[in-house]
N, C-alpha and C positions, 0 to 999 in steps of 0.2 A: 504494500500500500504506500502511495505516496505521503512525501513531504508536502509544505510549505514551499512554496519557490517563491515569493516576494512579490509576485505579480496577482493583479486583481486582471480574473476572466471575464470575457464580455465580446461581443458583435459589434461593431461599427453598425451597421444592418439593424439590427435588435434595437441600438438607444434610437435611430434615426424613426424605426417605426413609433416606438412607443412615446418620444417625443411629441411627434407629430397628431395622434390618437389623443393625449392628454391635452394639447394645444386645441384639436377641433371637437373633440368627442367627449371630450370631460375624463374626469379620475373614475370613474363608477366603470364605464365602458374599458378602460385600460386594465382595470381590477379582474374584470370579464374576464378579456383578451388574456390575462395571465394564466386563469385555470387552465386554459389548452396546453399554454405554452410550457407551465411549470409541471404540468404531468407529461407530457411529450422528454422533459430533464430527467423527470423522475425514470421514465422508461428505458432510457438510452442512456441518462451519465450513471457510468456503473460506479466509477470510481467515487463520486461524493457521497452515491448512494448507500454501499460497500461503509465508508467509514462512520458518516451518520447511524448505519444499522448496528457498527461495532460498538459505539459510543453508546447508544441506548439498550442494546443487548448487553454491553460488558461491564460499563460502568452506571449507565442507572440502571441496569439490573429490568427496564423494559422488552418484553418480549411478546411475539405473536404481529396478528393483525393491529396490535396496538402500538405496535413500534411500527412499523410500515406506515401507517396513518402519520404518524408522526414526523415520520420523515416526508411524504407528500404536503403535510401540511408547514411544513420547515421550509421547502422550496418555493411553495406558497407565500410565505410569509414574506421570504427573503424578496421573493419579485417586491412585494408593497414596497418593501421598504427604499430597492430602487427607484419605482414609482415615485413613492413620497417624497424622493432627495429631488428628482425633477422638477416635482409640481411647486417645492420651494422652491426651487431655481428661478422657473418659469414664472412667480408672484402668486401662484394661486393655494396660497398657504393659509386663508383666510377659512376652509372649511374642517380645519384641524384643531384640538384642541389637546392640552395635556394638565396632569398635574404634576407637583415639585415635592417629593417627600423629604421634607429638610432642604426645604431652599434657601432659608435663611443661612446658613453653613456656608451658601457660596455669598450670601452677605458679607459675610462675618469675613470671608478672606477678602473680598475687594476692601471694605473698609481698613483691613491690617497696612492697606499702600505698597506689601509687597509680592504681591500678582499672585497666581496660584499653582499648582501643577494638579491637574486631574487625569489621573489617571482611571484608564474604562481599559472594555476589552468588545469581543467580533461579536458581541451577544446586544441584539436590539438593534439600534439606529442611532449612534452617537452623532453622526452627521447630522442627520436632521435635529436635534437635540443642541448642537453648537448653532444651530440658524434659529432653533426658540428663543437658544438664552440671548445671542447678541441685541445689544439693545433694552434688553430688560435688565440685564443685571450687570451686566460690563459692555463698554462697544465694542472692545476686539476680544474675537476667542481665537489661541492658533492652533491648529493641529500636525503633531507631529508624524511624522509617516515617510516610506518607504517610497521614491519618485521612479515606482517602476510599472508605472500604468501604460497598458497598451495608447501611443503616446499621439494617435489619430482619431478616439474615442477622446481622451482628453480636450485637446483642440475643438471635434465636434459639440461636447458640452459647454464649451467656455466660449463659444462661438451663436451657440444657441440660446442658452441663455444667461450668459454674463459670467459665469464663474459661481463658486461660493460665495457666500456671504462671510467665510470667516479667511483668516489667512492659514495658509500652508507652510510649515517649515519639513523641508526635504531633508531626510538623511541622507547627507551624503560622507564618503571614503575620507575629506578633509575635516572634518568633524566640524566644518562652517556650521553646523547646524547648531552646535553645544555656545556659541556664540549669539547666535536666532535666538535662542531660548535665553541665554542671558539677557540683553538686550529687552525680550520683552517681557519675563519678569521684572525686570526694572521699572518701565514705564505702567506696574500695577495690570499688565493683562494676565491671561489662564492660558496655560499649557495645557491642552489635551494630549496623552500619549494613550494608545494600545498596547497595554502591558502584555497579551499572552500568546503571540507568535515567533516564537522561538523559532531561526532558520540557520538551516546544518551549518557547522562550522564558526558561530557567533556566541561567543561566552553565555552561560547561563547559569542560572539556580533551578535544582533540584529539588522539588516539593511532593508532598504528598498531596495529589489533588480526586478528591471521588472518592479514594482508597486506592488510585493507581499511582504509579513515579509518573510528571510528568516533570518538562523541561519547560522554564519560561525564561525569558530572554534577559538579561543580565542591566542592560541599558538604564530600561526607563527605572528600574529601582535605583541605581548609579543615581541616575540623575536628582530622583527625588531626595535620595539622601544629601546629596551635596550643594544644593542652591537652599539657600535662606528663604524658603516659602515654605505656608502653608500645605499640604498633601491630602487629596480627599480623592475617595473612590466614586466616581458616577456614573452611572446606567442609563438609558434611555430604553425602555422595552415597548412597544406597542402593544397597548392593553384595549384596543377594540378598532375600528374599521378605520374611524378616521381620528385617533386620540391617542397618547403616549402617555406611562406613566416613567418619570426623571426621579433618580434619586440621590443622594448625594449623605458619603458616613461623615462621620467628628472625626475635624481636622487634626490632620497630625501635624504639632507646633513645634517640636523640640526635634535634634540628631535622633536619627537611628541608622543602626546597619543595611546597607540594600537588603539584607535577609530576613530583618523583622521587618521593614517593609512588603518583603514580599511575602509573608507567612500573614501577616494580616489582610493583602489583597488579595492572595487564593481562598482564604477562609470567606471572603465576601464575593468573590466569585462563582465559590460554591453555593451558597447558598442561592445565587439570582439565576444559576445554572437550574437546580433543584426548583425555583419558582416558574422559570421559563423557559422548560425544555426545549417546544419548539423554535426559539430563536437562539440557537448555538449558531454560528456560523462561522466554524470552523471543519470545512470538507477534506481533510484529511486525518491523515494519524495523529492522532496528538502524543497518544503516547509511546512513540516508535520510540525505543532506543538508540 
């Protein structure tokens, strides 16, 4: 079973349709459009198929027609939530709605003046969740991430419609990035990092997660421990058709080790895993050695 390779899959073809579908036909029609499309995945991609099944057959201990469901409705999900990063793009975000469990937390860190680091993971819609909060609770949110998106699809979305709403800081080989993130810590903005894609070859910690070993990426805990900011874990899950529920824990104010930081981010991972199985979206091995 495969890795992680760094790259987010996707159609040129695919965003151009559903673009165009949410532009004339609205979000309900594209919602449609997706049952075909996300059981036509479910059919044919064996491989995400294959790990999702392993992941709820081996570590939640899900089994039968009940983990299968699971996983069609996982691919499901995962369509909306493309969907739903569009129809932000596109302005038409006006028929979404969410709640903030412990929003005041990300209060409490813009008030501190020294920015935030929040750390999430590939579980729900953080995307969409950085274009809630900008504006409400800070003007800029950046997110850190991996610049290894098929890089014509890219272009197509930022072409289409405007870009994100929040900034991107790229990792990149000269660690410009670790500079990115200084810089706008400084200026009182929020780090978002995806702590839990560990890819071969890149330092990590070793944790108990579920009951299995897995590997998580060594980085964004590095990070969190070392810049003088607040550290909070936030989710964005989709909790009904057009509405999101965001949550955010008590901030970490003082040093710790990248490993007690990461021993308290699996521990809360677990549990939003265990809340909301069908939005894992991580299609591969997670716990390959």
């Amino acid at each position: 079973m495969s890795r992680w390779d760094g790259k987010t899959k996707g159609s040129l073809t695919g965003y151009k349709i559903f673009l165009f579908f949410i532009n004339t036909l609205g979000l309900d029609f594209a919602y449609g459009l997706l049952r075909v499309v996300t059981f036509y995945y479910y059919l044919f991609a064996a491989k995400p198929r294959r790990a999702l099944l392993d992941f709820y057959h081996n570590t939640l201990h899900i089994t039968g027609p009940e983990a299968r469901t699971l996983v069609r409705r996982n691919f499901y999900i995962f369509g909306q939530t493309l969907v739903d990063r569009a129809a932000f793009l596109l302005g038409k975000d006006r028929k979404f709605s969410h709640v903030f469990e412990n929003e005041q937390y990300l209060i409490d860190i813009r008030d501190t003046g020294k920015g935030g680091i929040l750390l999430s993971a590939h579980l729900g819609n953080w995307e969409t969740a950085g274009n809630l909060l900008k504006g409400r609770i800070t003007p800029t949110i950046n997110i850190v991430m991996l610049d290894a998106e098929v890089e014509n699809i890219k272009k197509y979305m930022d072409l289409s419609t405007g870009g994100s709403r929040f900034k991107v800081i790229a990792i990149k080989n000269d660690l410009s990035h670790i500079i990115a993130i200084r810089n706008a810590l400084i200026n009182n903005e929020f780090v978002a990092i995806h702590a839990d894609r560990y890819m071969e070859g890149a330092r990590f910690i070793e944790l108990d997660f579920l009951g299995r070993k897995a590997k998580f990426p060594q980085g964004p805990f590095v990070i969190a421990s070392k810049f003088d900011a607040p550290v909070t874990f936030v989710f964005a899950a989709k909790d009904g058709k057009y509405s999101y529920h965001l949550s955010a824990t008590l901030p970490i104010e003082g040093k710790m080790k990248p490993e007690e930081i990461a021993r308290l981010y699996v521990a809360e991972l677990e549990r939003k895993v265990r809340e909301y199985p069908e939005q894992w979206f991580n299609y591969f091995d997670f716990f390959q050695a």
